[in-house]
Each structure stands twice: as structure tokens, then as C-alpha cells.
C-alpha positions, 0 to 999 in steps of 0.5 A: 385330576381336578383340573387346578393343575397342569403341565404341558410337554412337547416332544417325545419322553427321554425315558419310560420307566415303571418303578416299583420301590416302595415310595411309588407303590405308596405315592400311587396307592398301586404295585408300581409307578409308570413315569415319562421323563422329559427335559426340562427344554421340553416343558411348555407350560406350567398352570397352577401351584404345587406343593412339593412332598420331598424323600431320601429314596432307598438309593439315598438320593432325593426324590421331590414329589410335586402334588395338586394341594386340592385333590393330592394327585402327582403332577410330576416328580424330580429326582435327583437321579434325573437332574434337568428332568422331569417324571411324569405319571403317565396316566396324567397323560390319557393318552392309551397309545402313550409310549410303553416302558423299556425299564423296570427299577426296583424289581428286588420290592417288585409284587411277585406276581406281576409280570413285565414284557421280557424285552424291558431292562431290568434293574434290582434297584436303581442306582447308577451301578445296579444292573 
């Protein structure tokens, strides 16, 4: 948001989620989260130095979140989830033609009346055997 960081990706994101755990909704300060994950090949370019906000998410696997020190904005998350990926928010990306979502995790901490599109997958919680 203020510009002291930066990361720059090429390609086309492995995945598109919204998360709605509870950890999101905090982080964000909003209902859920929307994250492009990209390989971490796909990484261009990295200005600036993060400082890293580290949690046992619900699934019990770590999330690390990597925030600009001046301005608090999240400039990507690694999860353990996703190892040799990296999430990005993608409203960092201003793009409004940025690739939509094909799944939604967390659903059961979901608000109830927020509603995604019926061709997403959707998952309860989000662990490798949720469904």
C-alpha cells in the first residue's frame, strides 16, 4: 500500500482461493481472504524487507504471514500447506480482470450471508482430506 514493498511474479497463478478461516478475516480486517498462489520459480523480483507474523492455523499447519513494517499491509503468505508456493493477496495486484477463485476453504467459519458462485469447489475447512 505504501510502496516500501514489492514482489513481482510472471506467469499465471497455480491456484485462486478465498479463505474464509478466522486467521484471514482477522489479517484482512474483512469476511475472507482472496490469494494467488505462484511457485516459488514464478517470483521475479522481491524489493524491500518483510517482517513475518508466524501462526498454527486450525488445520494445525503453520501459516507465516510476510507484512510491510511501515504500513501493516500483507505482501504474501507461505503456508505449510503450500510448500514452494506463495499466496498472494490479490488486491495487491490491482488488476480487476485478475483470475477469479475456483475454491472456497474454510466454509464451516464462513458469514452466512455471503455467497460464492455454485461452479467454485468448496471445502468445510481446508486439510488435505476435507472435502
Amino acid at each position: 500500500m505504501c510502496g516500501a514493498l514489492s514482489i513481482t511474479v510472471q506467469g499465471e497463478p497455480k491456484l485462486v482461493l478465498a479463505c474464509n478461516c478466522r486467521n484471514c478475516q482477522r489479517r484482512t480486517g474483512s469476511v475472507f481472504g482472496v490469494g494467488a498462489y505462484f511457485g516459488l520459480d514464478d517470483v521475479v523480483e522481491r524489493k524491500g524487507t518483510p517482517r513475518q507474523y508466524r501462526i498454527e492455523g486450525d488445520s494445525g499447519q503453520s501459516v507465516v504471514s510476510h507484512f510491510c513494517p511501515n504500513c501493516g499491509s500483507t505482501l504474501f503468505v507461505e503456508t505449510q500447506m503450500f510448500q514452494g508456493m506463495l499466496g498472494i493477496p490479490v488486491g495487491g495486484f490491482n488488476e480487476p480482470d485478475f483470475p477469479e477463485p475456483t475454491l472456497s476453504v474454510w466454509n464451516r467459519s464462513k458469514y452466512h450471508w455471503v455467497e460464492f458462485p455454485a461452479h467454485w469447489h468448496r471445502m468445510a475447512t481446508q486439510t488435505p482430506e476435507s472435502g
